[in-house]
PDB file with SEQRES, HELIX, SHEET and CRYST1 records, atoms N, CA, C and O in Angstrom:
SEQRES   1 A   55  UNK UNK UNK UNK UNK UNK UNK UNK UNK UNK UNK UNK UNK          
SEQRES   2 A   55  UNK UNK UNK UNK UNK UNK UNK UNK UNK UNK UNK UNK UNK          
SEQRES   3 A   55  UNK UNK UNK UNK UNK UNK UNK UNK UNK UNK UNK UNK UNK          
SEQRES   4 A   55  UNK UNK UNK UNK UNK UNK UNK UNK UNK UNK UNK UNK UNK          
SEQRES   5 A   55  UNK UNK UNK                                                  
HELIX    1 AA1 UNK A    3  UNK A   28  1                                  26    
HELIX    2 AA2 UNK A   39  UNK A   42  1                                   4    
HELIX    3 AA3 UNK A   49  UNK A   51  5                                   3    
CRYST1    1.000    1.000    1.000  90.00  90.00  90.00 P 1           1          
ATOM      1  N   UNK A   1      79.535  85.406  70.065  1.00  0.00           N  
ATOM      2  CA  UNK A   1      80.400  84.908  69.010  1.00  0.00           C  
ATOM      3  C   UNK A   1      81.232  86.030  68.388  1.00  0.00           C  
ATOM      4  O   UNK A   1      82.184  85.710  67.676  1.00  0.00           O  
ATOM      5  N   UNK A   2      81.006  87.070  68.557  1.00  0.00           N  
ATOM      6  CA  UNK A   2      81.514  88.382  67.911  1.00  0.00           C  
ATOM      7  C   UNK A   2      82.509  88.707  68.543  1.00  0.00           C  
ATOM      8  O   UNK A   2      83.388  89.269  67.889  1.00  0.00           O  
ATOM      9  N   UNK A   3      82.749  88.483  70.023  1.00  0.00           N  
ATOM     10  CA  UNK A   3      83.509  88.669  70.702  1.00  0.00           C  
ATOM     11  C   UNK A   3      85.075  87.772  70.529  1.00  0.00           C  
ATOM     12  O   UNK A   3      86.157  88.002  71.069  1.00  0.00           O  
ATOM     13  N   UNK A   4      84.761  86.917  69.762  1.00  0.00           N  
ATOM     14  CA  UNK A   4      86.348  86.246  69.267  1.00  0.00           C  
ATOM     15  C   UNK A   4      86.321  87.065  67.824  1.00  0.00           C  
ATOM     16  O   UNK A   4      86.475  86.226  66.937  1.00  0.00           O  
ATOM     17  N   UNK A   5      86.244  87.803  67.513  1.00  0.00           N  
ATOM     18  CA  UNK A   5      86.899  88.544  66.177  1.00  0.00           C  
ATOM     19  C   UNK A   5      87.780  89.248  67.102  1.00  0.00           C  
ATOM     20  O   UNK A   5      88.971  89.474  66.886  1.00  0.00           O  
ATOM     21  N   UNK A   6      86.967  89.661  68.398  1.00  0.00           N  
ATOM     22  CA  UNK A   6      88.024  90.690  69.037  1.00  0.00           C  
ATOM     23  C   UNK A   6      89.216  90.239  69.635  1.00  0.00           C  
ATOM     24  O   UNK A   6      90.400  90.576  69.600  1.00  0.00           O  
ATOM     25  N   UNK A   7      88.371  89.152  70.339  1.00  0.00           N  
ATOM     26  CA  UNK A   7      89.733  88.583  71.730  1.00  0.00           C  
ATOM     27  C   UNK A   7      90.880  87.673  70.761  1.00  0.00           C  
ATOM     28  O   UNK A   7      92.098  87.701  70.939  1.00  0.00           O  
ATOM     29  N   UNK A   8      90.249  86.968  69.834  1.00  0.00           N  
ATOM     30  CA  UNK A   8      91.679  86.372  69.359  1.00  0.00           C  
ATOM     31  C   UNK A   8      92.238  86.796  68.636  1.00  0.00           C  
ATOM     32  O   UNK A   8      93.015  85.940  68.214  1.00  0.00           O  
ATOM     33  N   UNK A   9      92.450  88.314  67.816  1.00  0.00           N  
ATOM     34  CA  UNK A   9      93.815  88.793  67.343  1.00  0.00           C  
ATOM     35  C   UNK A   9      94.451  89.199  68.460  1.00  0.00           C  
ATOM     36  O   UNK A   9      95.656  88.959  68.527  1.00  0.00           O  
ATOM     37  N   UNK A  10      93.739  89.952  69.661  1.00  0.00           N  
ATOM     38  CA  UNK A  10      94.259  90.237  70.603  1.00  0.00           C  
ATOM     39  C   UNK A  10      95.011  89.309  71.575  1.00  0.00           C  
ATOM     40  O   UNK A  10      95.826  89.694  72.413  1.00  0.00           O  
ATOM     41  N   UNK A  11      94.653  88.103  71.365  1.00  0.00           N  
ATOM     42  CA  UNK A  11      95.592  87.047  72.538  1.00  0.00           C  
ATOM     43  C   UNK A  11      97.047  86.704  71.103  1.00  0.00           C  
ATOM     44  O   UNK A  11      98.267  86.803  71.233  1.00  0.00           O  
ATOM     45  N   UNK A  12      96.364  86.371  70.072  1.00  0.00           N  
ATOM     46  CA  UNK A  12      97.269  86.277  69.273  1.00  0.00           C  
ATOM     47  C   UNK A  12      98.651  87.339  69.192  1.00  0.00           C  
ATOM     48  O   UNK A  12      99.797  86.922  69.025  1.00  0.00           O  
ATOM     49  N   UNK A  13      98.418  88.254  69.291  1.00  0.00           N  
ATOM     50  CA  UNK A  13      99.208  89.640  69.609  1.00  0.00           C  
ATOM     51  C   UNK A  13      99.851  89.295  70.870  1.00  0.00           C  
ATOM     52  O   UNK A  13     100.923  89.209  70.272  1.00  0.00           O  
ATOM     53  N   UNK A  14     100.070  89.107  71.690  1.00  0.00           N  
ATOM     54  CA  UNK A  14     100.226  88.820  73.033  1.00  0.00           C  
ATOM     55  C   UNK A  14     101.312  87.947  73.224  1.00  0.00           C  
ATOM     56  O   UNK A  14     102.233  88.110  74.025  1.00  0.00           O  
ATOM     57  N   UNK A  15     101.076  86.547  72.058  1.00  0.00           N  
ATOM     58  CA  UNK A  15     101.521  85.398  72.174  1.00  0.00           C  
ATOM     59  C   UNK A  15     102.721  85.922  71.406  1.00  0.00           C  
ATOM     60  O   UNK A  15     103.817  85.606  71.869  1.00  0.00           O  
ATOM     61  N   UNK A  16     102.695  86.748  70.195  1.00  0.00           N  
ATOM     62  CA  UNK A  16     103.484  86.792  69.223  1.00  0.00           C  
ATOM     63  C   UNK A  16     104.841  87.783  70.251  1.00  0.00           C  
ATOM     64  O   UNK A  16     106.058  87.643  70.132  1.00  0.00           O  
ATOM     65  N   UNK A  17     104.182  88.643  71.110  1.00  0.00           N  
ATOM     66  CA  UNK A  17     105.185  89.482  71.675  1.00  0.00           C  
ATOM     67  C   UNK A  17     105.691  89.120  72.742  1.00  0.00           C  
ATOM     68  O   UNK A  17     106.433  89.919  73.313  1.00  0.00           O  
ATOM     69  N   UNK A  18     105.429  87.737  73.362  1.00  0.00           N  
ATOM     70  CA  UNK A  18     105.796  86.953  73.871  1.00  0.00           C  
ATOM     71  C   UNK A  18     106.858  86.578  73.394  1.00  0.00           C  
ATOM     72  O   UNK A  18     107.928  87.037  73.794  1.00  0.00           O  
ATOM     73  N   UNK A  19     106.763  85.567  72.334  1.00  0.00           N  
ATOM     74  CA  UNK A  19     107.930  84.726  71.488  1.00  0.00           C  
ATOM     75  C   UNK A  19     108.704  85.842  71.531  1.00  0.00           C  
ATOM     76  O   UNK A  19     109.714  85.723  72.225  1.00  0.00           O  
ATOM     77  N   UNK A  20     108.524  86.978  70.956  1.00  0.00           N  
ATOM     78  CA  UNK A  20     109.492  87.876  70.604  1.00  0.00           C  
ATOM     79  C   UNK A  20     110.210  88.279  71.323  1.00  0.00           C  
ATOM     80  O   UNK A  20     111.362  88.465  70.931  1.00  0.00           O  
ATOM     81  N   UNK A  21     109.836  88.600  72.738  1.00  0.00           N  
ATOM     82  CA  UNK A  21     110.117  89.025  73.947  1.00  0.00           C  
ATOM     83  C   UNK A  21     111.383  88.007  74.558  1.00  0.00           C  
ATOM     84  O   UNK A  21     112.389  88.315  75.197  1.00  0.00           O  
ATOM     85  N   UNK A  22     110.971  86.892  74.162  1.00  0.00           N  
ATOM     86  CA  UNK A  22     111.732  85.863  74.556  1.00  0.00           C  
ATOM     87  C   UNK A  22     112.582  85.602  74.087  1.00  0.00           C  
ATOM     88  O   UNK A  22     113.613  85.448  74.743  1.00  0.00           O  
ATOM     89  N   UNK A  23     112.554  85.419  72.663  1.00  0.00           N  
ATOM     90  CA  UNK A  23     113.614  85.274  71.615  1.00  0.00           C  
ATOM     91  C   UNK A  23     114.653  86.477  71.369  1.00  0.00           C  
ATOM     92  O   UNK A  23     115.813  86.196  71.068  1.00  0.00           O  
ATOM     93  N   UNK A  24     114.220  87.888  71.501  1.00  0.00           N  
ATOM     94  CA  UNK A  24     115.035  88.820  71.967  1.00  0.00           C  
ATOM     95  C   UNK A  24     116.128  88.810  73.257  1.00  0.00           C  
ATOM     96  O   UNK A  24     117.214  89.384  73.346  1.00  0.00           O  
ATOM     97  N   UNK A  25     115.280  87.753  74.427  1.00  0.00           N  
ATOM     98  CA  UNK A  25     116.349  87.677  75.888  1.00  0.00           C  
ATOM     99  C   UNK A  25     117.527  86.247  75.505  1.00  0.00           C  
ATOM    100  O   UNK A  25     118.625  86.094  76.041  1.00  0.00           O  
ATOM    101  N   UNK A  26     116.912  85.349  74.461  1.00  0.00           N  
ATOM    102  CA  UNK A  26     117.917  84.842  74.212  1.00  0.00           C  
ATOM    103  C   UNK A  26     119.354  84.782  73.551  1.00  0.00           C  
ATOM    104  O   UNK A  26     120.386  84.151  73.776  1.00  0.00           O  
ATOM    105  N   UNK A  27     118.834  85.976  72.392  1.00  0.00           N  
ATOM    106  CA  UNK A  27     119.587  86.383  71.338  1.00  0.00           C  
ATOM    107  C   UNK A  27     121.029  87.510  72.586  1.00  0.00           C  
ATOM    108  O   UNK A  27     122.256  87.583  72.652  1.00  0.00           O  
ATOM    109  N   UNK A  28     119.936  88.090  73.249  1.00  0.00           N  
ATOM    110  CA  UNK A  28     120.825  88.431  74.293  1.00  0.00           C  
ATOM    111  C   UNK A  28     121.758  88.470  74.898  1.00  0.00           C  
ATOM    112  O   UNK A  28     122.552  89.389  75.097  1.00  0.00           O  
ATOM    113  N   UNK A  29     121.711  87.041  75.376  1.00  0.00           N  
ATOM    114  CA  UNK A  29     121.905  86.492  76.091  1.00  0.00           C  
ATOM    115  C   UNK A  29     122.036  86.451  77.677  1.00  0.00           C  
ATOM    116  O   UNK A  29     123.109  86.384  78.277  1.00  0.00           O  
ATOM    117  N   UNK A  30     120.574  86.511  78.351  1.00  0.00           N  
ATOM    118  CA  UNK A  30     120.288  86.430  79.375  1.00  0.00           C  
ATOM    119  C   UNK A  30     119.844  85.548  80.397  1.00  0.00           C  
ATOM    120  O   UNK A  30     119.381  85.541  81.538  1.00  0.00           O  
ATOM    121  N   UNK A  31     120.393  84.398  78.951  1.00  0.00           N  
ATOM    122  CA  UNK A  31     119.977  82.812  79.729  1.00  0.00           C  
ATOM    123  C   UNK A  31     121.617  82.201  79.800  1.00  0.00           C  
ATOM    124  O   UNK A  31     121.783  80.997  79.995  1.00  0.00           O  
ATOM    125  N   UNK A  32     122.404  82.820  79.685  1.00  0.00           N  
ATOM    126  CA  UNK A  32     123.769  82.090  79.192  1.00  0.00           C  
ATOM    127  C   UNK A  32     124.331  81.405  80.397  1.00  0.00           C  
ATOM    128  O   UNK A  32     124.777  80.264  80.284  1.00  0.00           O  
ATOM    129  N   UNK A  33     124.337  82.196  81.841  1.00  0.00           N  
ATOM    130  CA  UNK A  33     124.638  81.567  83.304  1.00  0.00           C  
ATOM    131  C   UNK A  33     124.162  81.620  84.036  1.00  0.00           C  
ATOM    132  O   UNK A  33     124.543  82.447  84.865  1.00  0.00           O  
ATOM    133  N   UNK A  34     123.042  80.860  84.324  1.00  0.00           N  
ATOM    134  CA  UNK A  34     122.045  80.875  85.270  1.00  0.00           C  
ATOM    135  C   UNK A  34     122.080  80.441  86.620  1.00  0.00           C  
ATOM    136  O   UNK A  34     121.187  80.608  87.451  1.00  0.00           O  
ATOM    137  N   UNK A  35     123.477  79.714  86.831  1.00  0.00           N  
ATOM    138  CA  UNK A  35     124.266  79.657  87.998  1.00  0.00           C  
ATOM    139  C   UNK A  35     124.958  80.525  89.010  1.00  0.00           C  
ATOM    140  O   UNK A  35     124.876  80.361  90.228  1.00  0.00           O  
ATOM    141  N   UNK A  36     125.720  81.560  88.340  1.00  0.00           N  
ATOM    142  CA  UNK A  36     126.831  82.414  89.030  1.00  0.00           C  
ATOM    143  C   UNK A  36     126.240  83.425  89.621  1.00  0.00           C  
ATOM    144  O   UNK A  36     126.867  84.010  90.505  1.00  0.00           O  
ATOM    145  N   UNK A  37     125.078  83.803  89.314  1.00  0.00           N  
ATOM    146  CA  UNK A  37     124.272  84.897  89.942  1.00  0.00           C  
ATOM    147  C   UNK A  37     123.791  84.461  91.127  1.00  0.00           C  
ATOM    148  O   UNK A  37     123.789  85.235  92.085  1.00  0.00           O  
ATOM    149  N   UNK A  38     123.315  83.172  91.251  1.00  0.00           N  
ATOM    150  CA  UNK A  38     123.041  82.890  92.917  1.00  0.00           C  
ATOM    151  C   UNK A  38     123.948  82.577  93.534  1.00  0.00           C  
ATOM    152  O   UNK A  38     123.783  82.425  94.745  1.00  0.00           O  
ATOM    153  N   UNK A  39     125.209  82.368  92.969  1.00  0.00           N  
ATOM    154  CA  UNK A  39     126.152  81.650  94.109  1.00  0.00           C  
ATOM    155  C   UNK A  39     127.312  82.548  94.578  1.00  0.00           C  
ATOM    156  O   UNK A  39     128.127  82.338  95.476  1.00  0.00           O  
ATOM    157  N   UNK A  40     127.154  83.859  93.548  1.00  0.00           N  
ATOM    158  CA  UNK A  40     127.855  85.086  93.983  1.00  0.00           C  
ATOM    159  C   UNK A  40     127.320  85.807  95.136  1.00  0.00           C  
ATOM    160  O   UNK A  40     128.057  86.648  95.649  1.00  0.00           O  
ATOM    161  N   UNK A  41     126.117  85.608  95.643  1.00  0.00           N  
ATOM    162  CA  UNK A  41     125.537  86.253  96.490  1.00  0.00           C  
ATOM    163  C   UNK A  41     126.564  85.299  97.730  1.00  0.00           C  
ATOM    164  O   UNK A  41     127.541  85.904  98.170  1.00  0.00           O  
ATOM    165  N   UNK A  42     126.375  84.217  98.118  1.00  0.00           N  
ATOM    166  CA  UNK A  42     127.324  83.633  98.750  1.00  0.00           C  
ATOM    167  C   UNK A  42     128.458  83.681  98.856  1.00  0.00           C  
ATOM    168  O   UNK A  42     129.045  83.653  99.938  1.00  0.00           O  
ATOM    169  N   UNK A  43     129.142  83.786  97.435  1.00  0.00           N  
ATOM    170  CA  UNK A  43     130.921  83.892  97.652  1.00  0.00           C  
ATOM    171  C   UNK A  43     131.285  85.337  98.126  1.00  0.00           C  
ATOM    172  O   UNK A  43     132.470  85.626  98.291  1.00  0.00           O  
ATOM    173  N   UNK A  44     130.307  86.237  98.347  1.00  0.00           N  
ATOM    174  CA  UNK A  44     130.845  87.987  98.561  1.00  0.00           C  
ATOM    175  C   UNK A  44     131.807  87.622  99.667  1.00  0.00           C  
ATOM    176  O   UNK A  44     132.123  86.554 100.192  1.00  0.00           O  
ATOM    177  N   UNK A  45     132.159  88.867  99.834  1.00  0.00           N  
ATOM    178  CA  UNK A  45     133.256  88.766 100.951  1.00  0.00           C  
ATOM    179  C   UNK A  45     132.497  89.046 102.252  1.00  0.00           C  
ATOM    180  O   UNK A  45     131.784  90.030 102.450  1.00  0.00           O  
ATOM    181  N   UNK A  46     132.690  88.267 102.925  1.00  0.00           N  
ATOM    182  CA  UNK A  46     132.361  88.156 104.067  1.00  0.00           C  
ATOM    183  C   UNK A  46     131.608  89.573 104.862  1.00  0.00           C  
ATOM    184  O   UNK A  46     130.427  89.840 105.086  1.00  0.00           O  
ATOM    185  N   UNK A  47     133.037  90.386 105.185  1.00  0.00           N  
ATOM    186  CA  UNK A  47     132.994  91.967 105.829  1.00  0.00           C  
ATOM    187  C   UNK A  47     131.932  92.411 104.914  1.00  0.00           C  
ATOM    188  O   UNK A  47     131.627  91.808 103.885  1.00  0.00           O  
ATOM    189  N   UNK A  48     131.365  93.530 105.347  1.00  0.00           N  
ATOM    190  CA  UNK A  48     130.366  94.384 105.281  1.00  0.00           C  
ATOM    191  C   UNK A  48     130.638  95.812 105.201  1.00  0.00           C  
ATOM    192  O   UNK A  48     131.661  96.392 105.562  1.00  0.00           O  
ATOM    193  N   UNK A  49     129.970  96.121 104.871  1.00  0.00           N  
ATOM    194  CA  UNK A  49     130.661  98.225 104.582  1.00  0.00           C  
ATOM    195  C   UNK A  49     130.909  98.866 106.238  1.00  0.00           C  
ATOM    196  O   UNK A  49     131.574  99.880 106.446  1.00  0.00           O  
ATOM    197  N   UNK A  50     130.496  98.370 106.906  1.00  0.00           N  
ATOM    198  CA  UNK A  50     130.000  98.443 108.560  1.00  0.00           C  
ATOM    199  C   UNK A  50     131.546  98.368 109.074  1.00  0.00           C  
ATOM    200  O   UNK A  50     132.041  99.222 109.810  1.00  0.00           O  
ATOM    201  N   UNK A  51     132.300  97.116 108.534  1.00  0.00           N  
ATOM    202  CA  UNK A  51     133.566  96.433 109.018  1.00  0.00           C  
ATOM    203  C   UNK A  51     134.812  96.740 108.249  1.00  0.00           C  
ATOM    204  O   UNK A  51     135.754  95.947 108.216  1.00  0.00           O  
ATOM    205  N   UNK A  52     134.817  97.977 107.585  1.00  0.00           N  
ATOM    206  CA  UNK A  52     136.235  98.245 107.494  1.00  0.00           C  
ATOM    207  C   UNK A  52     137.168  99.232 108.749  1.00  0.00           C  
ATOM    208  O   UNK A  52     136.644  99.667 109.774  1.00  0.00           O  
ATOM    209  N   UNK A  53     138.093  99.361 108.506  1.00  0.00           N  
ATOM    210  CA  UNK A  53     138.700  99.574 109.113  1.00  0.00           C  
ATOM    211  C   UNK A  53     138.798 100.867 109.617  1.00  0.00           C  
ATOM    212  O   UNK A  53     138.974 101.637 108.673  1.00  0.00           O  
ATOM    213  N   UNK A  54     138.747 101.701 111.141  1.00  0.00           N  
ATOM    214  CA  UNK A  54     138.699 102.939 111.132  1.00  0.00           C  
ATOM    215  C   UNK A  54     139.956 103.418 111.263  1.00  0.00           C  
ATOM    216  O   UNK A  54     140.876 102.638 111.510  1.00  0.00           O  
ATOM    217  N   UNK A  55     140.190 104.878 111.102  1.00  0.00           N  
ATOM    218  CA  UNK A  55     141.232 105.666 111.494  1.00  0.00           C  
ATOM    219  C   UNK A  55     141.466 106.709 112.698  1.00  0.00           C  
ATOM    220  O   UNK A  55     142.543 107.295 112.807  1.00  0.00           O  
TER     221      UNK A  55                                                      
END                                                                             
């Protein structure tokens, strides 16, 4: 029984730097386009560093 004096400020702590953690990436804004980052991988340009042009 002694052992929750310990573990639950400690999960409590955890949870709190959680929220915070989170609420910091929103304030951020690191949730704003959660689209364009995968679909840029697709739109790159085709060629490759391999395929430019020599001299």
């Amino acid at each position: 029984m002694e052992v929750l004096f310990i573990l639950l400020p400690i999960a409590l702590g955890f949870v709190l730097a959680a929220v915070f953690v989170f609420a910091w990436a929103v304030r951020d804004g690191q949730f704003d386009d959660l689209d364009t980052p995968a679909l840029r991988a697709l739109l790159d340009d085709p060629r490759g560093a391999d395929d430019e042009p020599r001299r």
